[in-house]
C-alpha positions as CSV (number, residue, x, y, z in Angstrom):
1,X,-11.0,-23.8,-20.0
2,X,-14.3,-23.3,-22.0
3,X,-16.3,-25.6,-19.7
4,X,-15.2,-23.7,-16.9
5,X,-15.6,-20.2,-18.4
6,X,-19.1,-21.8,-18.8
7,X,-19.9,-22.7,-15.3
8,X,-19.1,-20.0,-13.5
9,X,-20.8,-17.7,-16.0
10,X,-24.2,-19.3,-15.6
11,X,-23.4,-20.2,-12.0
12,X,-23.2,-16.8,-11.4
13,X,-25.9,-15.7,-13.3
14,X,-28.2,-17.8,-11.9
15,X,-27.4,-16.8,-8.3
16,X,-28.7,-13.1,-9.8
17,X,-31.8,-14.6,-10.7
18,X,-32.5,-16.0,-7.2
19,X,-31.6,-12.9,-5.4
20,X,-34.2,-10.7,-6.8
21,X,-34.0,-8.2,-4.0
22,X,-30.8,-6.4,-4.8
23,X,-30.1,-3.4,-2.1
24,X,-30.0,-0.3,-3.8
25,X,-26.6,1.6,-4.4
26,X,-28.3,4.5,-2.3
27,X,-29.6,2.2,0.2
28,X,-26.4,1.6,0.8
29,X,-25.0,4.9,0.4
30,X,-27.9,6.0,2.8
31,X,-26.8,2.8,5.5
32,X,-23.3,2.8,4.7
33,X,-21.6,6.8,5.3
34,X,-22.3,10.0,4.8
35,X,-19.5,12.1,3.3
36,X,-16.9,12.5,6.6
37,X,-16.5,10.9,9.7
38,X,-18.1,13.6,11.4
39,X,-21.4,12.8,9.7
40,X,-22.0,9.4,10.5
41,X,-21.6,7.3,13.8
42,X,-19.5,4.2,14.3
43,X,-22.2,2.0,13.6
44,X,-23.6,3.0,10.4
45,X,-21.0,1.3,8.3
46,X,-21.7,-1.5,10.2
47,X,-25.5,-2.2,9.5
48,X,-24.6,-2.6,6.2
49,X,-24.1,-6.6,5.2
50,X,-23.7,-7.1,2.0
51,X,-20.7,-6.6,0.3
52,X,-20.9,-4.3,-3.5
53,X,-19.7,-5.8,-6.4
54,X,-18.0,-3.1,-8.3
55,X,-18.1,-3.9,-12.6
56,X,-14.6,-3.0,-12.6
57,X,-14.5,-0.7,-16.3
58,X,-17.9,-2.5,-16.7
59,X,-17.3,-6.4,-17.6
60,X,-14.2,-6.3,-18.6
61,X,-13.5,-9.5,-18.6
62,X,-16.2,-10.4,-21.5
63,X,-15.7,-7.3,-23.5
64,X,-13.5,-4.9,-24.6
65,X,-13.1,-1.9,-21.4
66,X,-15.0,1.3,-20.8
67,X,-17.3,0.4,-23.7
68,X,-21.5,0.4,-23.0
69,X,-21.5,-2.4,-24.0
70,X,-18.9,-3.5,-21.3
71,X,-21.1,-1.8,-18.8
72,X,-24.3,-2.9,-19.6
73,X,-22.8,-6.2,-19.0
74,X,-21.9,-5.8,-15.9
75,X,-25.5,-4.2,-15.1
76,X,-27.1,-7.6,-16.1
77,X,-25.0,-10.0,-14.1
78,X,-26.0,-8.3,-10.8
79,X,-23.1,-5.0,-10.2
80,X,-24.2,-3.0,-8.2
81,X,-21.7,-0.4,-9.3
82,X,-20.4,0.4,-12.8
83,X,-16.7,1.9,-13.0
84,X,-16.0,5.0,-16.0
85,X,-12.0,6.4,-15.9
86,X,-12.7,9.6,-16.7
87,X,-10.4,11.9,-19.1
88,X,-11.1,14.9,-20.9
89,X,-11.2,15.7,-24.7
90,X,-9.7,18.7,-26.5
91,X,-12.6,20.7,-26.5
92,X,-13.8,20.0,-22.7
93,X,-16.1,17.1,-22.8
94,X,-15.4,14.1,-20.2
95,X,-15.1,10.6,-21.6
96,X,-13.9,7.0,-20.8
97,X,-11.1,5.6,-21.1
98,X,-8.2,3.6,-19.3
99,X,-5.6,6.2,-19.5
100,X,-5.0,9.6,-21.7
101,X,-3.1,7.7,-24.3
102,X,-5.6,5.8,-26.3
103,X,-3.3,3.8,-28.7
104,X,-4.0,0.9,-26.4
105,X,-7.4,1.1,-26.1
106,X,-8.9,2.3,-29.8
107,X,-8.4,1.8,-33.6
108,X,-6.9,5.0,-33.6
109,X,-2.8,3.8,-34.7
110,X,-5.0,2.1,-37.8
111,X,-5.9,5.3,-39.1
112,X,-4.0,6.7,-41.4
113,X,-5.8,10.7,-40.6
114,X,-4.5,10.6,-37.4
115,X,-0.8,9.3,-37.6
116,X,0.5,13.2,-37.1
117,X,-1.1,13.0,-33.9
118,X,1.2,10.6,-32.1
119,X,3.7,12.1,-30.2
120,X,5.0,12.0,-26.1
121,X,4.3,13.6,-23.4
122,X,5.4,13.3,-19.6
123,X,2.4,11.7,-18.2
124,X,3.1,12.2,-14.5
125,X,6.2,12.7,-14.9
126,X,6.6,9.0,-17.3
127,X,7.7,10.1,-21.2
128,X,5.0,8.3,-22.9
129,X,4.7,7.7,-26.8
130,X,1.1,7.4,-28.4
131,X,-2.1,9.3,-29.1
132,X,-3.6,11.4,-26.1
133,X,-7.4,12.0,-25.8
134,X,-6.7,15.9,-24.8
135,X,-5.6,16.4,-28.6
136,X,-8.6,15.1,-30.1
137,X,-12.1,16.7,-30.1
138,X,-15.4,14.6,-29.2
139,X,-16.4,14.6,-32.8
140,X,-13.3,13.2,-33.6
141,X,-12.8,10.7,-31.1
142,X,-16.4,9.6,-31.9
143,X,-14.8,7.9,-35.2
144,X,-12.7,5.7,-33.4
145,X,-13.4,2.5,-31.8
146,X,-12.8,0.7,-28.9
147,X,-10.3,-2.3,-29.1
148,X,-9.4,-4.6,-25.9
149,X,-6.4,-3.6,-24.4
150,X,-5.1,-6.8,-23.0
151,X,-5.5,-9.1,-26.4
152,X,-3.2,-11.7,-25.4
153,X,-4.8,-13.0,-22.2
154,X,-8.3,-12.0,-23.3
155,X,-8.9,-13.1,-27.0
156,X,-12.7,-13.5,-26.4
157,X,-12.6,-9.9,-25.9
158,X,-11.1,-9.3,-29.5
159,X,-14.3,-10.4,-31.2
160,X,-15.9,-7.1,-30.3
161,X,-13.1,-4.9,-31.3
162,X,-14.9,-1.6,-33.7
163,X,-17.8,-2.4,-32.3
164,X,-18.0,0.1,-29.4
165,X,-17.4,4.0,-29.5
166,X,-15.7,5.7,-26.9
167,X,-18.5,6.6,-24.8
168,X,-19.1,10.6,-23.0
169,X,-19.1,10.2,-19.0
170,X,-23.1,11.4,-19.9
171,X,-23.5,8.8,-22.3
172,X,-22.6,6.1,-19.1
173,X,-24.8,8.4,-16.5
174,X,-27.7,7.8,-19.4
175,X,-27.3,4.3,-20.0
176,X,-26.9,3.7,-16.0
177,X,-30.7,5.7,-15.7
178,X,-32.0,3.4,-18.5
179,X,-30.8,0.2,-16.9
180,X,-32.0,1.5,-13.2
181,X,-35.4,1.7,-14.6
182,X,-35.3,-1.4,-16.8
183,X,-33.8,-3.4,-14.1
184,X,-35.8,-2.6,-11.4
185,X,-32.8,-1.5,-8.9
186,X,-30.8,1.1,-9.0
187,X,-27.2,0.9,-10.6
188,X,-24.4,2.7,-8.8
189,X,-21.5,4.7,-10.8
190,X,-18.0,5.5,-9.7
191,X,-16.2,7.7,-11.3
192,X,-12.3,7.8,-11.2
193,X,-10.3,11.0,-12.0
194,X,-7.4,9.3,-14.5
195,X,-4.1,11.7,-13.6
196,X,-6.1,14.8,-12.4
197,X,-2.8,16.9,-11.9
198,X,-1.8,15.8,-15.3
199,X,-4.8,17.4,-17.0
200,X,-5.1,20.7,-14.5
201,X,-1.8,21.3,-15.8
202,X,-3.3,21.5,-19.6
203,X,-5.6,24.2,-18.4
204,X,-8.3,21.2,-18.6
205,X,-9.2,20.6,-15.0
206,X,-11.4,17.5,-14.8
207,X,-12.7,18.4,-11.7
208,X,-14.8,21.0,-13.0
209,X,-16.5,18.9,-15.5
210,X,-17.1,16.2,-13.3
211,X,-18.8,18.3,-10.6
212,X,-21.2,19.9,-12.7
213,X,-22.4,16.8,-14.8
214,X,-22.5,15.2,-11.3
215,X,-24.9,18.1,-10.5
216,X,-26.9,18.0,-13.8
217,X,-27.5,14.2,-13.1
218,X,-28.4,15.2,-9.6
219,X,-26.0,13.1,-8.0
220,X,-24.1,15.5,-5.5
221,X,-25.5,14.5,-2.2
222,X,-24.4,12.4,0.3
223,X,-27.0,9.3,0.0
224,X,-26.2,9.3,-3.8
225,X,-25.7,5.9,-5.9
226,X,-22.1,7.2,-6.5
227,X,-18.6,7.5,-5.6
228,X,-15.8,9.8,-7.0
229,X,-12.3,7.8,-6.5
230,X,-8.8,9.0,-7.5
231,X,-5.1,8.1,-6.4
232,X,-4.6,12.0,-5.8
233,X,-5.5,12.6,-2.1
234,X,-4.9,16.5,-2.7
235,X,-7.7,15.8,-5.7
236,X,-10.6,14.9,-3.7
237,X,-9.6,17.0,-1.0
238,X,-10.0,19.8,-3.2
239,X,-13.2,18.3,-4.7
240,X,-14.3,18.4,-1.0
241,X,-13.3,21.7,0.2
242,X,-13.0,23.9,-3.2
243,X,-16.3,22.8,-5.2
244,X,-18.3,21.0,-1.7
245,X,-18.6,18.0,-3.6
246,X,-21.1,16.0,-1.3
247,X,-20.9,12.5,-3.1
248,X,-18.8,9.6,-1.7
249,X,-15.2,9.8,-2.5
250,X,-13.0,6.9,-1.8
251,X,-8.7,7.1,-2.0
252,X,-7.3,4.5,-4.1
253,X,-3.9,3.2,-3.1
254,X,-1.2,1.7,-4.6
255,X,1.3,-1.6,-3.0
256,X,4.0,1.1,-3.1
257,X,5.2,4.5,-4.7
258,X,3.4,8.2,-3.8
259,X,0.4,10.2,-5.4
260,X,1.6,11.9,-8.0
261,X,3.6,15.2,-7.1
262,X,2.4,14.3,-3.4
263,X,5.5,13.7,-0.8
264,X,3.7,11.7,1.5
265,X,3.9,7.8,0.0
266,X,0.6,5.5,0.0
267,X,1.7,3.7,2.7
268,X,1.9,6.9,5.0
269,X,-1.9,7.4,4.4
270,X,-2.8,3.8,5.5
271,X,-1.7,4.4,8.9
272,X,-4.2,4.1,11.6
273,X,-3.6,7.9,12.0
274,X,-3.9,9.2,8.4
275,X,-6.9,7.1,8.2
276,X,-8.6,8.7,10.7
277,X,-6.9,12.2,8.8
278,X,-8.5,11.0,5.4
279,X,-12.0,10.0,7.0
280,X,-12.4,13.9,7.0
281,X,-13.3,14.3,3.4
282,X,-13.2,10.2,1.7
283,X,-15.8,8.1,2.6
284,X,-13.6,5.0,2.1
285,X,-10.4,3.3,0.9
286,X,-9.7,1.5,-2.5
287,X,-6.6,-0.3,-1.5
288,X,-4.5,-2.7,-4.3
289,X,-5.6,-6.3,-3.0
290,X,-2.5,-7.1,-1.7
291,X,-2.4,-4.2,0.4
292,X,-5.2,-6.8,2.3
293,X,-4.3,-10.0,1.8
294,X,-0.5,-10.0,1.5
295,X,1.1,-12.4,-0.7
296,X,3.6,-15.2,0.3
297,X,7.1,-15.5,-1.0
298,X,6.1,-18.7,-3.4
299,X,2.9,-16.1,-5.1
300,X,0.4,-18.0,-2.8
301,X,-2.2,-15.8,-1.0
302,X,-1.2,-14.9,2.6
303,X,-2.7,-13.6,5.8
304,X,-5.1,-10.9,6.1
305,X,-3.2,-7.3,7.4
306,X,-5.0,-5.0,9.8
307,X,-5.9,-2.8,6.7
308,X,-9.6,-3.5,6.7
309,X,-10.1,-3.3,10.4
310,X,-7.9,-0.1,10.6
311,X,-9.7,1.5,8.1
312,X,-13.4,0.6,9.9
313,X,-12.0,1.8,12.8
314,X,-12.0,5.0,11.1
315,X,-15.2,4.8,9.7
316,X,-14.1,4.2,6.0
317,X,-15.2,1.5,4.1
318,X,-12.8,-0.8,1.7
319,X,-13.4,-1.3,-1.5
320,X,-10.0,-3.6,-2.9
321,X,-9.2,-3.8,-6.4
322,X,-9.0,-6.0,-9.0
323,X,-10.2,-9.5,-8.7
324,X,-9.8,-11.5,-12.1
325,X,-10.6,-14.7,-12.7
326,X,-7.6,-15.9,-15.3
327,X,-4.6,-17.2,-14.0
328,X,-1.8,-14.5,-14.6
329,X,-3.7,-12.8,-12.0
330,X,-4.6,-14.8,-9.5
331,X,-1.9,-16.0,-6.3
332,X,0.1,-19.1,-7.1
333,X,-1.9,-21.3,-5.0
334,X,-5.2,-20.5,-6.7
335,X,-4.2,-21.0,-10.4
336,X,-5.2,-24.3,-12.6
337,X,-3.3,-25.6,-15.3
338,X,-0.6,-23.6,-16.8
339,X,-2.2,-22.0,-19.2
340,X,-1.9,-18.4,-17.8
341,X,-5.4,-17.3,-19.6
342,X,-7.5,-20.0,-18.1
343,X,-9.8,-19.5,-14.9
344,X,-8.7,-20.4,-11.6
345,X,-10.1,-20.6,-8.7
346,X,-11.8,-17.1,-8.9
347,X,-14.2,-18.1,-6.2
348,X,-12.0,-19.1,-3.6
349,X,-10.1,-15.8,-3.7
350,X,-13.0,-13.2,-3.4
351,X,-14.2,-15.7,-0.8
352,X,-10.6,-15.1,0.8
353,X,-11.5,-11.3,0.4
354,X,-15.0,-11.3,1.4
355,X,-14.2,-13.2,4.7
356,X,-11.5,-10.6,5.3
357,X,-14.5,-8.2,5.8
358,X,-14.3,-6.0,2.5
359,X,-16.8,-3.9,2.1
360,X,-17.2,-4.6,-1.7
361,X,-14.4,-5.3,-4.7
362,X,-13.5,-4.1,-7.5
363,X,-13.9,-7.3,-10.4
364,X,-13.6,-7.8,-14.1
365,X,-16.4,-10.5,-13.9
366,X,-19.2,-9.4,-12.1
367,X,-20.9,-12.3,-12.2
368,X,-18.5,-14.1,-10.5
369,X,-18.6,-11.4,-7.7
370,X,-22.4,-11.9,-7.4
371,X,-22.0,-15.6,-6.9
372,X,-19.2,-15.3,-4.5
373,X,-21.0,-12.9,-2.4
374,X,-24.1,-15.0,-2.6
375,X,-21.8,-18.1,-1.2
376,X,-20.2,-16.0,1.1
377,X,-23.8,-14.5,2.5
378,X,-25.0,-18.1,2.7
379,X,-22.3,-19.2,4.7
């Protein structure tokens, strides 16, 4: 398992190093869409080549998630994008993390101060027992520290746990300036709005922070390095027509279920139709993986649906999430050994989903996404 680890890291790493001449997450914003179908012809999607790689929560396959450290990571191997969930603290400041409750995520069930502030809540509906980021001010959550949330298949990550803080959305906009500069190409950020209605309900609308610390940062235009995704369509339609929030939004979509408190199931908003309906105010579509490639009934990775060419047909781009490079995750046919925390074959499934005609994935291992990409582009 090491040895492979090994190889693909500095595989990937050096297929970074001898593609210098990264496109720009505003070139491709600039190339790719503007903000509705209405502002961009049939063929802009289409003069754009080269797949993103999206550092899905940063590198968080290598260290613990939504940690700068996680994200400066995934800057170095080659993402072109890095990926904050955004919640909201107490007293109104954005910051990153997975989910609302943070018991998973940071120290915070070790500390003995704060063991009168678990309790449950209906999160969307879902009674849910732990520590929630609304009932903590910054200053407060700014003693914790980050732990990795999934210490069973990723032990690496574990080494790094109270290391990281739990970083502001501003503290991720800053770092993604600093490496832009260092680098020498311009790092992308897409933010995701975690349970929008969840929050709005709390008198702590997200979407009011987010807009104006997109506007500080000068990032509410059209040809900006950014995206704003959620799994609420009624959320970015509102950051669309309520606030006129000019960056990229995509929809993220779930295998099954609905939005939160939204009638209308995912699957109703993939059809040819509502595609065309959501190309109005999303740039693109952020669909689970096997909403594209379809698994078989044995686990093994199937055929490609018409998701990818429906959606282009309606001028979105697709962005699939999450390609991982251990085992548990990958389809039957692609896993080695039976150690379910080893690699697989990693490559050979964003391959799969590269050749499918994705416009970029969402990965834990961005370096592996930059080598696929670079072996898919040589092809």
């Amino acid at each position: 398992m090491a040895s492979r680890r090994t190889v693909l890291h500095m595989g990937a790493l050096a297929a970074g190093v001898a593609t210098p001449a990264l496109v720009t997450g505003q070139a491709f914003a600039q190339q790719a869409f503007a903000s509705s179908a209405s502002d961009r012809s049939a063929d802009d999607r289409r003069r754009y080549r080269r797949p993103l790689v999206i550092g899905h929560r940063g590198a968080s396959g290598y260290r613990p998630e939504h940690t700068l450290g996680s994200y400066e990571l995934a800057a170095r191997m080659g993402a072109d994008f890095i990926e904050p969930d955004l919640v909201i603290t107490r007293d109104g400041v954005l910051v990153v993390r997975h989910e609302p409750e943070i018991g998973g995520t940071t120290d915070v069930a070790a500390r003995p101060e704060f063991a009168s502030r678990k309790t449950t809540k209906l999160l969307d509906g879902v009674p849910t027992t732990g520590w929630f980021v609304e009932d903590f001010t910054l200053a407060e959550l700014k003693t914790l520290r980050a732990v990795e949330r999934l210490p069973q298949v990723r032990q690496h990550n574990t080494l790094y746990n109270g290391l990281f803080e739990v970083p502001t959305f501003k503290e991720v906009l800053d770092l993604r300036v600093k490496l832009s500069k260092e680098l020498e190409r311009e790092i992308g950020v897409y933010p995701e709005t975690k349970h929008p209605t969840y929050f709005r309900a709390q008198g702590r609308p997200l979407e009011d922070a987010l807009v104006r610390t997109l506007r500080e940062y000068g990032l509410d235009r059209r040809d900006a390095p950014a995206f704003v995704q959620s799994f609420e369509a009624t959320n970015l339609l509102m950051l669309h027509e309520k606030y006129r929030l000019l960056t990229p939004k995509v929809f993220l979509t779930s295998a099954s279920g609905t939005p939160f408190n939204d009638p209308r199931s995912y699957a109703d908003y993939l059809t040819p139709a509502a595609l065309h309906d959501l190309s109005q105010y999303v740039a693109g579509i952020g669909p689970d993986k096997n909403q594209v490639i379809p698994r078989n009934a044995d686990g093994s990775l199937g055929t490609p649906s018409s998701l990818v060419a429906d959606a282009h047909a309606a001028g979105l781009v697709v962005h699939p999430y999450t390609l991982r490079a251990e085992n548990t995750f990958l389809p039957a046919n692609l896993r080695v050994g039976t150690d379910a925390t080893a690699y697989g074959k990693a490559i050979d499934e964003q391959l799969a989903f590269l050749r499918a005609g994705v416009d970029g994935v969402f990965t834990d291992q961005a370096d592996i996404g930059v080598l696929s990409r670079k072996l898919h582009l040589g092809s």
